[in-house]
C-alpha positions as CSV (number, residue, x, y, z in Angstrom):
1,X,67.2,23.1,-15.7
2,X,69.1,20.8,-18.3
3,X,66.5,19.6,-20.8
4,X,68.8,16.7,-22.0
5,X,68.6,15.5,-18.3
6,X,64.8,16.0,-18.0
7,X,63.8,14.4,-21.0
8,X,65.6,10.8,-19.9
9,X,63.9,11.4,-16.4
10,X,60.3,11.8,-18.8
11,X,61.3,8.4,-20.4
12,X,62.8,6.4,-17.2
13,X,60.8,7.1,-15.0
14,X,57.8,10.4,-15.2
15,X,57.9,11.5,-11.5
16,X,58.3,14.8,-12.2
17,X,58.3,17.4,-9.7
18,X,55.9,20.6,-10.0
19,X,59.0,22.9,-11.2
20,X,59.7,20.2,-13.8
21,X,56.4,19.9,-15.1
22,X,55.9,23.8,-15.3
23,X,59.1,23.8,-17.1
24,X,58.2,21.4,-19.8
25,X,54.7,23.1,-20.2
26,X,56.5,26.6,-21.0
27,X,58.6,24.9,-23.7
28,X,57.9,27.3,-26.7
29,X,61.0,26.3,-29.3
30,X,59.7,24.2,-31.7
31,X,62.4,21.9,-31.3
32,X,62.5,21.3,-27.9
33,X,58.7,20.7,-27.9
34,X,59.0,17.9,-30.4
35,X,61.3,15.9,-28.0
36,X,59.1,16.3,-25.3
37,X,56.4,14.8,-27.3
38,X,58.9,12.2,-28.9
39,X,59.4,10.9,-25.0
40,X,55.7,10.7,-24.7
41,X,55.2,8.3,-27.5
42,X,57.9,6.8,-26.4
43,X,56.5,6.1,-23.2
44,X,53.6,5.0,-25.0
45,X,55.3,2.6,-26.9
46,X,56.9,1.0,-23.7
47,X,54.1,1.2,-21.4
48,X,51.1,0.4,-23.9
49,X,52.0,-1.1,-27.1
50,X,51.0,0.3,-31.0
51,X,47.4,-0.6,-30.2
52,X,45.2,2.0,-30.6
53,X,41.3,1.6,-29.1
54,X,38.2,2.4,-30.9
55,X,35.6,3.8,-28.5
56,X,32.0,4.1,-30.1
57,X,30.6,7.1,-28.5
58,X,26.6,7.3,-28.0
59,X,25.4,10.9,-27.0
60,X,21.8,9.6,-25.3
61,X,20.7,13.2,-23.9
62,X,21.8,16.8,-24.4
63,X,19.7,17.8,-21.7
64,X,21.4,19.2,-18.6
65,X,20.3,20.2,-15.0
66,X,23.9,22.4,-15.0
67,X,24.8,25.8,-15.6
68,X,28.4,25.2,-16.1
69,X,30.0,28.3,-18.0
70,X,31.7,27.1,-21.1
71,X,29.2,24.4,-22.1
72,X,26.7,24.8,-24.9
73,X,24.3,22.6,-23.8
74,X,24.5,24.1,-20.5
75,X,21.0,24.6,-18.7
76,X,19.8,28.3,-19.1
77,X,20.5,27.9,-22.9
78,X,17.2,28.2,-24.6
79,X,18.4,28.1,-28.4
80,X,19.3,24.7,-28.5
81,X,16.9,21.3,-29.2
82,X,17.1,19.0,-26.5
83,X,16.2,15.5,-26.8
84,X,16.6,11.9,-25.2
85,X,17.3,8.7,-27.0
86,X,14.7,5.9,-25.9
87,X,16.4,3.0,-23.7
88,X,15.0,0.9,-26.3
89,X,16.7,2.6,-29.3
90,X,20.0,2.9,-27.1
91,X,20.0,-1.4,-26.7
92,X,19.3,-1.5,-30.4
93,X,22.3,0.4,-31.4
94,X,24.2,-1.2,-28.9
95,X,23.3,-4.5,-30.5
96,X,24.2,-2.9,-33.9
97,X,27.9,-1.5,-32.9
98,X,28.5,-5.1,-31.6
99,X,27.9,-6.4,-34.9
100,X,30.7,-4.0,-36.3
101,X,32.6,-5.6,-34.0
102,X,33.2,-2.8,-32.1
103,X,34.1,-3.6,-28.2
104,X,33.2,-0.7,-26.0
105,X,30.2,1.4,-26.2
106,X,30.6,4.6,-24.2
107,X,27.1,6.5,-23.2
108,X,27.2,10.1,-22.6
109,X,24.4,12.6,-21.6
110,X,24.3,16.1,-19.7
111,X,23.5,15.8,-16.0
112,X,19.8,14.6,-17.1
113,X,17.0,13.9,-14.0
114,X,15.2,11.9,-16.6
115,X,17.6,8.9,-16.9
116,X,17.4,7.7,-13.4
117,X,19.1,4.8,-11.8
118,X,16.7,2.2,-12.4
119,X,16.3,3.4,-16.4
120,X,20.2,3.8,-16.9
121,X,21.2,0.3,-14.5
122,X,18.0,-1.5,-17.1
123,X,20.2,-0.3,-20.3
124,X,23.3,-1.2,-18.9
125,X,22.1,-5.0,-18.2
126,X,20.0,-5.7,-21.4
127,X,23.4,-4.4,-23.4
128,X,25.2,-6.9,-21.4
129,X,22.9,-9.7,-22.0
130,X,22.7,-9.2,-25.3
131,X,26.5,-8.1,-26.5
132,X,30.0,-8.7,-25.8
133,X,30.9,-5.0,-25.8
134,X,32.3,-3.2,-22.5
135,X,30.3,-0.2,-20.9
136,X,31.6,3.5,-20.4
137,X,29.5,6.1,-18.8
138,X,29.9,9.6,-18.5
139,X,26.3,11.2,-16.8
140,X,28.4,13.8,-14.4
141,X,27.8,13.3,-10.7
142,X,25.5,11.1,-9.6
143,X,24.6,9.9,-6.0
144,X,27.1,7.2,-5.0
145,X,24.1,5.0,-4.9
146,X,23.3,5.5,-8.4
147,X,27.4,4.7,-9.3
148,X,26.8,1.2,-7.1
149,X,23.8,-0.1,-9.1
150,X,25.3,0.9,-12.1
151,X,28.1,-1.2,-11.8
152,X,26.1,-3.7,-10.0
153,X,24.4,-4.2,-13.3
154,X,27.7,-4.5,-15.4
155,X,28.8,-1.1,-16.1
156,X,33.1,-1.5,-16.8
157,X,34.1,2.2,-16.8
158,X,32.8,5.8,-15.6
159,X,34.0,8.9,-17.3
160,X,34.2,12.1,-15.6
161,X,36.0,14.6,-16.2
162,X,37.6,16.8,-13.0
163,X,37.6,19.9,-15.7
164,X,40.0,21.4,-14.1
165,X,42.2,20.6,-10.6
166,X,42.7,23.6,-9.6
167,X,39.6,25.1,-7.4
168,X,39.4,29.1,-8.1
169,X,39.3,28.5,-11.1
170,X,37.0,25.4,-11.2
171,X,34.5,27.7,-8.8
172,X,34.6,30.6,-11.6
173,X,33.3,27.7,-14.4
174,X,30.8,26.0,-12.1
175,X,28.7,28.3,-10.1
176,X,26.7,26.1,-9.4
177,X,28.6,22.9,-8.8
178,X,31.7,22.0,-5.8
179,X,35.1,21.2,-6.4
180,X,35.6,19.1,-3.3
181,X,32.3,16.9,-4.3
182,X,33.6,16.4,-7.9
183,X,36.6,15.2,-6.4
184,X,34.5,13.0,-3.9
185,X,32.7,11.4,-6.5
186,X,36.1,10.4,-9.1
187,X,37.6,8.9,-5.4
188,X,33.8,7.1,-4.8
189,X,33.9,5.7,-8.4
190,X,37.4,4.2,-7.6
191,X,36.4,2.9,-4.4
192,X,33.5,1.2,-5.7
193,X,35.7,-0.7,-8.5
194,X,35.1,1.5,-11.6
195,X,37.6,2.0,-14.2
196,X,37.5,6.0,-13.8
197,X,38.6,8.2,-16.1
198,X,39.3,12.5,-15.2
199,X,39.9,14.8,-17.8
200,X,41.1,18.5,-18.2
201,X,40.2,21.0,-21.0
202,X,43.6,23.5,-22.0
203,X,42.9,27.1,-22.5
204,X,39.6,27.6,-20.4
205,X,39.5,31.8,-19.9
206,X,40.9,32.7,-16.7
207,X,43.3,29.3,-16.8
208,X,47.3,29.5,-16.2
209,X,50.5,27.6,-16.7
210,X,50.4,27.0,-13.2
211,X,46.6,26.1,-13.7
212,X,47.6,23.3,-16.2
213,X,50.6,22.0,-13.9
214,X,47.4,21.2,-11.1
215,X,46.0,18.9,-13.3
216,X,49.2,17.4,-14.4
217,X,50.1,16.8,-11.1
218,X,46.6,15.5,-10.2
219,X,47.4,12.7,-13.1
220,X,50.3,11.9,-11.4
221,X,48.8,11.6,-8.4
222,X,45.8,9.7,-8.7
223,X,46.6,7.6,-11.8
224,X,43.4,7.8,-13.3
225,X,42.7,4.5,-15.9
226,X,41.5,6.6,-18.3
227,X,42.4,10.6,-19.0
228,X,40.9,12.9,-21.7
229,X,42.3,16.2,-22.5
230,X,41.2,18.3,-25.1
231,X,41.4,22.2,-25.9
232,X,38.6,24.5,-24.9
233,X,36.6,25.7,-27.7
234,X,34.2,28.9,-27.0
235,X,30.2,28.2,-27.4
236,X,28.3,31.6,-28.9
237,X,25.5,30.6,-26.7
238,X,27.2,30.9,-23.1
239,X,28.6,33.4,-21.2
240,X,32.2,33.0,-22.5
241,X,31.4,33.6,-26.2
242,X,34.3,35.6,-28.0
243,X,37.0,34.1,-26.2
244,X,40.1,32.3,-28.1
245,X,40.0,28.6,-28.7
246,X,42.5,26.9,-26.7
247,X,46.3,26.2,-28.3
248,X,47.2,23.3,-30.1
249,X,50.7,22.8,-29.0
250,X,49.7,23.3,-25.6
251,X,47.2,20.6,-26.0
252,X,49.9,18.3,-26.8
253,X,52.3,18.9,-24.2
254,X,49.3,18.4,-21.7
255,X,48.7,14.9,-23.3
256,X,52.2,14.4,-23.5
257,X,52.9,15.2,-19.8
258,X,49.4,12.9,-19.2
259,X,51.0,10.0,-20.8
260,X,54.8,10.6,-18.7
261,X,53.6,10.8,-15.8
262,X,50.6,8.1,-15.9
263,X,52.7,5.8,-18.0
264,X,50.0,3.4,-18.7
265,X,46.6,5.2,-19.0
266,X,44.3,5.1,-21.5
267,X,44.8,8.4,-23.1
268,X,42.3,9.4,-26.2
269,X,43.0,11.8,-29.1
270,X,39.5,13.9,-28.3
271,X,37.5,15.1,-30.9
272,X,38.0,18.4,-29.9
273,X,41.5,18.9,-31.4
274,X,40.4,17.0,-34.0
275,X,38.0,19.7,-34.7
276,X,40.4,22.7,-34.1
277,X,43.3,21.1,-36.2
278,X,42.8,19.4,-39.5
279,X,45.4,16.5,-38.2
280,X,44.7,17.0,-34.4
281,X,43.7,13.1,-33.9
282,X,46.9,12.1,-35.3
283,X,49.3,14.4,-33.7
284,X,47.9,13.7,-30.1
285,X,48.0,9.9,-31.0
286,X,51.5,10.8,-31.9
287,X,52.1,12.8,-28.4
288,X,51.1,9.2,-26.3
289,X,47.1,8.8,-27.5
290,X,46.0,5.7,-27.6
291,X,42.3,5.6,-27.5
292,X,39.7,7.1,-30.5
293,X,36.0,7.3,-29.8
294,X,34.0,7.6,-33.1
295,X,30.1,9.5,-33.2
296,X,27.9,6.7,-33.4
297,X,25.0,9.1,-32.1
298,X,22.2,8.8,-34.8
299,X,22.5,12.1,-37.2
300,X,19.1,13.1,-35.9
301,X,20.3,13.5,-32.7
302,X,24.0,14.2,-33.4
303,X,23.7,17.8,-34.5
304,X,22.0,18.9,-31.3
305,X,24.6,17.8,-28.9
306,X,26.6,20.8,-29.6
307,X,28.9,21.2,-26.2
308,X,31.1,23.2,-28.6
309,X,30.3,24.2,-32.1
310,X,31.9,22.9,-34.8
311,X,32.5,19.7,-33.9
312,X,34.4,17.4,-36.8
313,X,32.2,14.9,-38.3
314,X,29.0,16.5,-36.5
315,X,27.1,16.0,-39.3
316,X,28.4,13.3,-41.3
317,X,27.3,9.6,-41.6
318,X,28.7,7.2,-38.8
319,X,30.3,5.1,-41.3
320,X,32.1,8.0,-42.4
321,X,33.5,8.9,-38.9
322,X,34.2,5.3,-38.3
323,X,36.3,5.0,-41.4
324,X,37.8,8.4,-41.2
325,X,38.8,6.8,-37.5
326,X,40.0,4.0,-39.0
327,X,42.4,5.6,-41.8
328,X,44.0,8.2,-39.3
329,X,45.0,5.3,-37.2
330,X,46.5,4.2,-40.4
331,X,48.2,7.5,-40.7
332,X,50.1,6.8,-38.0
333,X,51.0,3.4,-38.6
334,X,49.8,1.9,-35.4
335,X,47.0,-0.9,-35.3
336,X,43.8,-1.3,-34.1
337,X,42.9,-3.0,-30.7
338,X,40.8,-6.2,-30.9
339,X,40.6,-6.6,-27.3
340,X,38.0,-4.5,-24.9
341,X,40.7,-2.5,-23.8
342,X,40.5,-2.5,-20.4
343,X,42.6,-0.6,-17.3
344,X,46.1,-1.7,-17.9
345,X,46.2,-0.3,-14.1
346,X,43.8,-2.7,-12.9
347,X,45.7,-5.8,-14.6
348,X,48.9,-4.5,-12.9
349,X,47.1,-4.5,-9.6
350,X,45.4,-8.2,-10.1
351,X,48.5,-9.3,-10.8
352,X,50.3,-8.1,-8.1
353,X,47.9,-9.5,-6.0
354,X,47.9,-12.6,-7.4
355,X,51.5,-12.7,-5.7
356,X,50.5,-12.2,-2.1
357,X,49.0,-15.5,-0.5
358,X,46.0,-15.1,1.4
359,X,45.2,-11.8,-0.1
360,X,41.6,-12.0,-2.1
361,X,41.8,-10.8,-5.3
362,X,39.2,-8.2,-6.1
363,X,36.4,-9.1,-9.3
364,X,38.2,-7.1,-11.9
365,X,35.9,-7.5,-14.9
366,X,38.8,-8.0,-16.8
């Protein structure tokens, strides 16, 4: 396979076949790897622009109903403090990150019983009637009933991550959840007019090339407005303590390979190669990043919501994450969004339809 030829096709174009995409994942020269990730930014540059979004992440519960394998705050883990933010402290802060001037709030939680549709669709419209900012959640599956009054009550965006596409292996991580009903619920969440975001971690025990390829072809193929990738990072407190962090330069050719073959998604430099490599946020938002997502958890809350430990910034001041955001951004001489930042997909498709008479046009949100 001529790497010269592939590498155009990566700019032009993206659709990449399976042997192409396990080809440029087993690139292990230096070298070649840097032009792979120099076609993803510059992909990025076409499709998306210099901006770079600023995501302020709220972790409201790190209580979880799951059992899931690799996650610290995973259900049968008793040496962890759980706790729950109050709606009304959650609207507050909302109210206090619009003030910053900050655009999208995104609210994240363990599969928690105790936030139920009524609580979370309540938050959702007293931050709307009260800020400007757009709404993210990530709360893990929830009955498609739950996804319609959310949105219903102005939520923009739904997070959740497939973990990985490929279902041995996603059966090994989740005894006690089901591939096909994770997939169900990221096709619901699209039917019901979500922004929806999937996401994939790299170097999960028991994962392969091939393994990684699944997920890159799932980005292909359902274009997801939103995809986080970040490596896995083994939890003492869970049953795959002792294993190896996952690899950075992996990581990077899985967000590079995101961005080719989604062209215009949403892609964010995670925290978690952030906290595995001291410049991780700026070499993934030089691979085709283009979304950051701050802590703006309180510290009391903050150091409990340990999915993984170690996580950068964990315990340091939300003004110091926000500015520490703010000058890696720098770093890479891109700018900072001061739009909402919403589905470059979704604009695509309104305008499109905008262009076929007697076709209604869908309420974007946008």
């Amino acid at each position: 396979m001529n790497l010269d030829n592939l590498i155009q096709k990566c700019v032009a174009s993206g659709q990449l076949s399976r042997d192409e995409i396990l080809y440029l994942l087993n690139l292990d020269g230096d070298d070649d790897v840097a032009r792979l990730l120099r076609a993803a930014d510059d992909v990025r540059k076409a499709e998306c622009g210099d901006a770079v979004q600023i995501r302020a992440l709220v972790e409201i519960s790190n209580t979880c109903a799951r059992s899931c394998l690799y996650c610290g705050i995973r259900a049968p883990n008793k040496d962890i403090v759980r706790y729950r933010m109050p709606a009304d402290e959650i609207v507050e802060l909302a109210g206090e990150l619009n003030k910053k001037g900050l655009k999208t709030i995104v609210m994240q939680s363990g599969e928690d019983p105790y936030y139920t549709a009524g609580i979370v669709a309540d938050i959702v419209r007293r931050i709307k009637d009260s800020t400007q900012m757009a709404i993210t959640l990530c709360f893990g599956e929830r009955p498609e009933e739950d996804y319609r009054l959310w949105k219903q009550a102005g939520a923009d965006r739904y997070l959740l991550r497939h973990e990985t596409a490929n279902r041995d292996l996603y059966a090994k991580l989740h005894p006690d959840s089901d591939f096909d009903h994770r997939m169900r619920c990221l096709y619901a969440l699209r039917e019901i007019g979500y922004q929806v975001g999937a996401g994939c971690m790299v170097g999960i025990p028991g994962q392969s090339v091939d393994n990684m390829a699944d997920d890159i072809e799932f980005f292909r193929d359902f274009q997801p407005d939103m995809a986080g990738i970040g490596p896995y990072i083994p939890h003492p407190d869970t049953p795959f303590a002792g294993n190896p962090a996952g690899d950075v330069q992996m990581t990077l050719k899985m967000v590079a390979l995101a961005r080719i073959v989604t062209r215009n998604a949403l892609l964010p430099a995670t925290t978690a190669i952030g906290s595995i490599a001291e410049m991780g946020c700026e070499m993934a938002l030089d691979a085709g990043a283009d979304v950051v997502m701050p802590n703006y958890t309180p510290l009391k809350y903050r150091v409990h919501y340990e999915i993984y430990p170690n996580k950068r910034c964990i315990t340091e001041d939300p003004a110091f994450d926000d500015l520490a955001t703010r000058l890696q951004i720098q770093a890479t001489n891109r700018r900072i969004s001061n739009d909402p930042g919403h589905s470059r997909k979704l604009k695509i498709s309104k305008t499109l339809a905008d262009t076929q008479e007697g076709v209604p046009i869908p309420n974007l949100g946008i």
